[in-house]
Structure formats: C-alpha cells, structure tokens
Legacy VTK file of the C-alpha trace (Angstrom):
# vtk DataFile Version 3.0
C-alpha trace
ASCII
DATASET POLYDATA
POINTS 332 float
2.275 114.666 142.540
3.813 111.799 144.873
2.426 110.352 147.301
4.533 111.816 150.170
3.615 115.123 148.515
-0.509 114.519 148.037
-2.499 117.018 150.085
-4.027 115.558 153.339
-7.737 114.299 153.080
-8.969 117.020 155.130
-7.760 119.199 152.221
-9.372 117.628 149.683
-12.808 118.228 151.022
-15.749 121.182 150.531
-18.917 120.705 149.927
-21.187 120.563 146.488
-18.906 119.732 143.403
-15.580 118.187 145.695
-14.058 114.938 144.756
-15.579 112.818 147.540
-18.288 112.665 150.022
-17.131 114.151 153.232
-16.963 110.855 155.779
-17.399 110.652 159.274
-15.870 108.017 161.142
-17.874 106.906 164.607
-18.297 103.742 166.361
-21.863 103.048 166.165
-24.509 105.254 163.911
-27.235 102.939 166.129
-26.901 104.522 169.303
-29.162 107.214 170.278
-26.086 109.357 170.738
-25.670 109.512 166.868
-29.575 110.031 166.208
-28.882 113.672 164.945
-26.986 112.143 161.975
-29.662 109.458 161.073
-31.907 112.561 161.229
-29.514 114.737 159.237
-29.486 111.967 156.614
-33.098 110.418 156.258
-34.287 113.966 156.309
-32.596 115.664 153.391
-30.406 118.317 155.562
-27.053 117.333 154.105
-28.542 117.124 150.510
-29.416 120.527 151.761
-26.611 121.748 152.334
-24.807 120.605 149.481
-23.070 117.451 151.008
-22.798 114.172 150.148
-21.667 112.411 153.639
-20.329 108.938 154.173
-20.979 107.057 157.537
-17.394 105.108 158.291
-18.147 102.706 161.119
-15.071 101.668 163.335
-14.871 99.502 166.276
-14.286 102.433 169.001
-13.658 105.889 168.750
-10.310 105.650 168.794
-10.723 103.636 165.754
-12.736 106.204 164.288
-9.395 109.056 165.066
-6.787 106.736 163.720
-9.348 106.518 160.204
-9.060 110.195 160.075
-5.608 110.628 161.019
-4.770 107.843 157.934
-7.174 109.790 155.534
-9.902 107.061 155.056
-12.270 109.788 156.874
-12.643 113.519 157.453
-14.107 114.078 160.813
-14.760 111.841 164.071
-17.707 111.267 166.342
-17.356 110.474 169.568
-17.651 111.837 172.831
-15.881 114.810 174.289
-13.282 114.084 176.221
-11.621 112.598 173.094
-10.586 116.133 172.300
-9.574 117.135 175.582
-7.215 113.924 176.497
-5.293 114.447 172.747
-4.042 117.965 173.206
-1.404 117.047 175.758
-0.025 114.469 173.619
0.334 117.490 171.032
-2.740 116.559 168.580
-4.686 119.070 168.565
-8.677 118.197 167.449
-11.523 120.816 167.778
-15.120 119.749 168.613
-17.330 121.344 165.651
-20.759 120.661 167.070
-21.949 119.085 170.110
-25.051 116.464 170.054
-25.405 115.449 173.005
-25.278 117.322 176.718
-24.828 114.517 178.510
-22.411 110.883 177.880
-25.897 109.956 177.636
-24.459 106.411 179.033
-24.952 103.970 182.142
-23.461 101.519 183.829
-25.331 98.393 184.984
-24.508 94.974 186.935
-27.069 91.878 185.761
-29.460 91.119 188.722
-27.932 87.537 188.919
-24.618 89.069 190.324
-26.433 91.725 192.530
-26.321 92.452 195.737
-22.717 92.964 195.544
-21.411 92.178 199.552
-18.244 94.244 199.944
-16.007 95.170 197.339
-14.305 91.773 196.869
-16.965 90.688 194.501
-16.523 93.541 192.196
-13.301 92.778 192.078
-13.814 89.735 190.339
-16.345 91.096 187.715
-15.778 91.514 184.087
-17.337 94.572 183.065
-18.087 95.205 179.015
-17.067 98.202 177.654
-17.269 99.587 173.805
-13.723 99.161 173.418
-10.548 100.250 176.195
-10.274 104.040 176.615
-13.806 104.507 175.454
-15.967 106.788 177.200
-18.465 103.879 178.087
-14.600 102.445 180.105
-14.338 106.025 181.599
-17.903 106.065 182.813
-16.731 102.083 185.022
-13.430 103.739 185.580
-15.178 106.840 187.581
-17.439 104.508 189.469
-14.731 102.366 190.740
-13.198 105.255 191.553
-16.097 106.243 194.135
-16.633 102.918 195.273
-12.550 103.002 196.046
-12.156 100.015 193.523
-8.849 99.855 191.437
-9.490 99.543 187.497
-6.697 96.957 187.392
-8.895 95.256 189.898
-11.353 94.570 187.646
-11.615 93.322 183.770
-12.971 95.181 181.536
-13.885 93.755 178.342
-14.141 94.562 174.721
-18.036 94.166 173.644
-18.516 96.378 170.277
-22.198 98.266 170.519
-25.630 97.230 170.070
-26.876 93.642 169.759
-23.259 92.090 170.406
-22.921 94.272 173.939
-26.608 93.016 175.166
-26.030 89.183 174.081
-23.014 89.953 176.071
-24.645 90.669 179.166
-27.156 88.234 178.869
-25.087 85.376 177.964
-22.901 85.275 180.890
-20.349 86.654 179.106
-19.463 89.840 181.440
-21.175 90.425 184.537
-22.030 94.184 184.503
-21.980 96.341 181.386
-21.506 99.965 180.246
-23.495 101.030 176.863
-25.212 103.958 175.519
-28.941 103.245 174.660
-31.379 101.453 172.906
-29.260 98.754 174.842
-29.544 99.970 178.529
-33.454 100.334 178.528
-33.967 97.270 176.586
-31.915 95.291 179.569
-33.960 97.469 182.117
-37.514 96.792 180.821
-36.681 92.950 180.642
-35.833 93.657 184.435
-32.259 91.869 183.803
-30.145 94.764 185.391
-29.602 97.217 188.229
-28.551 100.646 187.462
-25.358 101.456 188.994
-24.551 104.305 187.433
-26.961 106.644 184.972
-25.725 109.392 182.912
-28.637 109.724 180.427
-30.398 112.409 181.880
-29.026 116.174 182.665
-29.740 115.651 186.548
-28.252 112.380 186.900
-25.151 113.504 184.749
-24.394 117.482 186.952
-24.217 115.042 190.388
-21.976 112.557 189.106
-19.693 114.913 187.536
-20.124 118.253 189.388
-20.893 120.059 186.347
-22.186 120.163 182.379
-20.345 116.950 180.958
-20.377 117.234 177.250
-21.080 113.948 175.540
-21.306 112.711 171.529
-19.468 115.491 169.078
-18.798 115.733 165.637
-14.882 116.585 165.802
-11.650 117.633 163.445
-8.023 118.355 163.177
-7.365 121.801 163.755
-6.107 122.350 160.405
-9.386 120.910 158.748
-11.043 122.872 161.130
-9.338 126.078 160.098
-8.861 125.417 156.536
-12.168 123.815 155.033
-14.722 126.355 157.001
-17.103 125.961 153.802
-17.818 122.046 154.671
-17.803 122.433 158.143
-20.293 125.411 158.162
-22.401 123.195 155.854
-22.332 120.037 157.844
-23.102 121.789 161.087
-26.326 123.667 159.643
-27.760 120.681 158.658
-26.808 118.895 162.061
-28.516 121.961 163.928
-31.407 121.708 161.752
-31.731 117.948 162.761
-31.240 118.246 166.283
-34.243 121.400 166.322
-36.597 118.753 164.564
-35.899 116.542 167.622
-36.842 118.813 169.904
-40.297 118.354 169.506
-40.729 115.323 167.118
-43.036 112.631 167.649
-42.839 108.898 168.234
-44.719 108.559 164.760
-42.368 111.197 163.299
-39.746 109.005 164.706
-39.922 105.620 163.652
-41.091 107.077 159.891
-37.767 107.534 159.293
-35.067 105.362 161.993
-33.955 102.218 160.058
-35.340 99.193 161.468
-31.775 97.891 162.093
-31.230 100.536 164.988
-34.570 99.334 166.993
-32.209 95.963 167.652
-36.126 94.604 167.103
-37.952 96.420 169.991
-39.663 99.571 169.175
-40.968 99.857 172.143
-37.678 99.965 174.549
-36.507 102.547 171.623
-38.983 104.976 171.816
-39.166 104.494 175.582
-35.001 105.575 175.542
-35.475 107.831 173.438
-38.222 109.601 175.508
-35.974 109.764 179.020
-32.719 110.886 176.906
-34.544 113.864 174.559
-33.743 116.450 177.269
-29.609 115.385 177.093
-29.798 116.392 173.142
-28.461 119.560 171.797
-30.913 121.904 171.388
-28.740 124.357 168.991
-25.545 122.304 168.813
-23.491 124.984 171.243
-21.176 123.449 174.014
-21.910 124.784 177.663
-19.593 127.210 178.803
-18.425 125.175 182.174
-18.603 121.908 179.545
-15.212 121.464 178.835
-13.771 122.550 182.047
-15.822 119.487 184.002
-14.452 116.905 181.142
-11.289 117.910 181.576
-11.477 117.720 185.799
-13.123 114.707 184.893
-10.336 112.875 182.316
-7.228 114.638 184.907
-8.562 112.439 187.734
-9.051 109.441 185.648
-5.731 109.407 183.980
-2.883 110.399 186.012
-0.519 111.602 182.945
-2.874 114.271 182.498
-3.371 115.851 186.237
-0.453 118.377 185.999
-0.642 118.276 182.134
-1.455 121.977 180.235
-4.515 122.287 178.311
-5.865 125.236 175.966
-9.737 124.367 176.243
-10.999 127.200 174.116
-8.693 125.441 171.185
-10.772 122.478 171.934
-14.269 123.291 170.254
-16.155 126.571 168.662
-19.245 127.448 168.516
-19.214 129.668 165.704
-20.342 127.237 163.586
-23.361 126.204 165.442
-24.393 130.398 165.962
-24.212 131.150 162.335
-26.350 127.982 161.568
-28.574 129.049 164.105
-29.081 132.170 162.502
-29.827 130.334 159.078
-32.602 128.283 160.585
-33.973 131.648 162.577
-34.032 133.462 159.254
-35.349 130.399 156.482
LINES 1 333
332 0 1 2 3 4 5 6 7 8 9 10 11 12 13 14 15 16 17 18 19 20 21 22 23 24 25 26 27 28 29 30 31 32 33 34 35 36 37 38 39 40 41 42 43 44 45 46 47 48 49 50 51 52 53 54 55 56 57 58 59 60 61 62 63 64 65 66 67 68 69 70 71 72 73 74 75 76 77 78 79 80 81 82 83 84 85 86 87 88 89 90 91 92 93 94 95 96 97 98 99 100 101 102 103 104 105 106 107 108 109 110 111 112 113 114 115 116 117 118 119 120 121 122 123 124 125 126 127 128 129 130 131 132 133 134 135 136 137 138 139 140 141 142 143 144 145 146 147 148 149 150 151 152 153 154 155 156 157 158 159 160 161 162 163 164 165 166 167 168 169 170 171 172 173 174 175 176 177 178 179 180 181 182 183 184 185 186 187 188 189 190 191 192 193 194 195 196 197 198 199 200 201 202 203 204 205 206 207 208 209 210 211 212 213 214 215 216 217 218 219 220 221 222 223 224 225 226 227 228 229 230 231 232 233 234 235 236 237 238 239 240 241 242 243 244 245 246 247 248 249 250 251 252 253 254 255 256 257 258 259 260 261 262 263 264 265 266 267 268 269 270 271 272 273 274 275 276 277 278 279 280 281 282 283 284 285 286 287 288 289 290 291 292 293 294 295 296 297 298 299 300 301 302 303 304 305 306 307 308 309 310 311 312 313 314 315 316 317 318 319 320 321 322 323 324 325 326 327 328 329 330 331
C-alpha cells in the first residue's frame, strides 16, 4: 500500500491487540486540568480497559491538533472551545469526554505592577500566555475586553506551562500572567500576585461567562469519532472511573500516586489548588447542556470571523460515551 493510499492514524487504532498505543496529544499532562489522565494512568484504568495510551506533549493545543491532524497522535486535549472555533473553518472535531467544568484558569498581574492607574498602564504590559490562541490568551482577551482594552494594545507572550510560565512572572519577564494551576496558587501563597481574573471555581466561572463554560476535553475527528467507537468507549470508561475516584480522594490518596515532577517542588500549594478546583472536575465526564452554547457566545465575541459564522453544536461533543461508562461503573 503507498503512502498516499495508507489508512489515516485514527484508523489504525482499537484497543487490546492494535498496532500502537492510542496517543493523546495535550500541552501539559502537569496541570491540574489533565489530573484525570495521571489518575487514569497511575491507577490501572486504561490497563483496564484494554489500552495502552501514549502521553504526546506539544507546546499548545494547537500543537497538540496539528499532531493529530499529521497522524503522530489520535486524540487532543485541550479545552473546549477548540472544538467549537474549528467547525466554521470546516474541521469538524467532537469532544469525547469532558474533565473539567470550568477553564479552571486565572489571570493575574505581579503586585510590583499593581495598582494599575487608568488603562494606559495596561496597555503597556506584557501578559504570558500558554501559547497565542490558547484558552489561557482567550481568558486576557475577555478581560481586556471588559476593561475596554484592545488585545493589540497589549503583548501577549509565549510562556509554555509550569515552571517556565512562573520563572516568567517572577523574573520580570511579563508583567501579568494567565496559567492553569499548580502555578496560580503557588504565585498566590508567595503573595507575588493579584487576582484579576479567576475561573477555577464554578461560581467565579457562571459570572464571568453568563453560563456553564466547559473547560479541559479529551477530543477527535469526527471520523475517528464515528469509526473507532471500541477505543473511544474504552478510553472514556477508564477516564470516568478516574474522575469518580477524585471525587472523594484524599490528600494522602493523592500524592501516593502524582509524580513528583507535577508538584513543580511544593506539595503544599498543590494540594492547596487542588482542594479550591475539585468542585470544577467532572463528576461523570457529561458536558452541561447550556455548556457549549456559552463557549460558543463566548469564542463569537472574542473573534469577530466567527459572530455571524454557522455552528452545529450537538456535532461538537456526545455524551454517549460517558452514559454507557457510567453505567459500567454503576453495575461493577
């Protein structure tokens, strides 16, 4: 068979006895956004399920699509509104289970640069991002919206995650920052930030967005989606089971089993994030039924292009997956 002719990677996939481990591309497995994997993993539940699963990290999300568009991974995590901005460009990418019920991000200025007197001064701030078009940038770009603040007014600038994006801050390098946690609390507890904008917690995230804004996903192309039901069905059961141990799991329970790499050396800000973000985790892996209605409100008024754009939104996740693994947990 040539290589023009060679079946995509997403149909080369399934679960016990395939050729490969099924990979998942995401920007950062250290963020507590991602904990349900590192659960899923150190716990067995793949293994479980019959799956061998490969963690590809990328720089950015985007990254992470353009490794499974290429075939060096089968399905993407990332947040949300990564599905919903693609399908008027014509790619069409279905969330397969959601992880997180919040962006379960924040945005913070270092107290050296604070108070802020008018809104010349933000204008002349360089604000750190995961990478451009990220939802960490879309979290700045919809507080500059409500503070009437251009995004060309400011710079916003490329940081990577974890122990890069907090040197960044602290170093001088940018003078506010947008990151998911360990990284927000750590800056917090060493009182070397002010909160401008929190979406880690379910309260927090309904004002700032009017609604349920979905947050970290595992998705797919449609026709992976469609066509390799037998992986996906198995990856989502054991992502389910993960995040229902997390529900009630203890700080012991924890750190028994989170690499020491992903406590960026303080266990104490980790647990402490981990504590105030529990509630924004999945319970059963099911999206909320005004969810991707508020992303998509949310990503139209962000990005011009897309505010008279048509979008299907019940093409852009199921939750069929997430019921019938529900069911298998119920029953076990």
């Amino acid at each position: 068979m040539s290589a023009l002719s060679a079946p995509p990677a997403w149909a080369r996939v399934g679960v016990s006895g395939a050729s490969g481990p099924l990979r998942i591309a995401l920007s950062s497995q250290a963020d507590l956004r991602f904990l349900p994997l590192t659960v899923a993993r150190e716990l067995g539940y793949f293994a479980a399920e019959g799956l061998r699963v490969r963690f590809v990290e990328c720089a950015s999300t985007a990254q992470a699509m353009r490794a499974v568009e290429q075939g060096d991974a089968d399905v993407c995590g990332g947040a949300f509104e990564h599905v919903v901005r693609q399908q008027p460009d014509g790619q069409f990418w279905r969330s397969l289970v959601l992880l997180g019920r919040a962006p379960q991000l924040a945005l913070v200025a270092a107290r050296r640069h604070w108070p802020v007197r008018g809104g010349a001064a933000i204008r002349q701030w360089r604000i750190g991002v995961a990478a451009p078009r990220s939802a960490s940038a879309s979290l700045v770009h919809w507080w500059l919206d409500q503070q009437r603040v251009a995004l060309g007014d400011v710079r916003l600038v490329p940081v990577g995650a974890g122990r890069p994006a907090l040197e960044s801050l602290q170093r001088g390098r940018v003078q506010a920052l947008s990151h998911a946690d360990p990284v927000i609390t750590m800056l917090e507890q060493r009182a070397q930030v002010r909160v401008l904008a929190d979406a880690r917690t379910l309260k927090g995230t309904a004002e700032m967005f009017g609604g349920p804004m979905p947050g970290a996903c595992l998705f797919a192309p449609e026709p992976y989606a469609r066509q390799q039901g037998a992986a996906v069905q198995a990856l989502v059961n054991a992502l389910v089971r993960g995040l229902k141990w997390l529900q009630t799991a203890s700080p012991a329970d924890l750190m028994r089993l989170v690499p020491a790499d992903h406590l960026l050396g303080d266990r104490a800000a980790y647990m402490a994030a981990f504590e105030k973000m529990r509630e924004t985790l999945s319970p059963d892996g099911l999206m909320p039924q005004d969810g991707p209605a508020t992303a998509w409100r949310t990503m139209a008024r962000l990005e011009p292009r897309l505010a008279g754009a048509e979008v299907r939104l019940a093409q852009t996740f199921s939750n069929e997956w997430a019921l019938r693994a529900g069911q298998k947990i119920q029953w076990a």
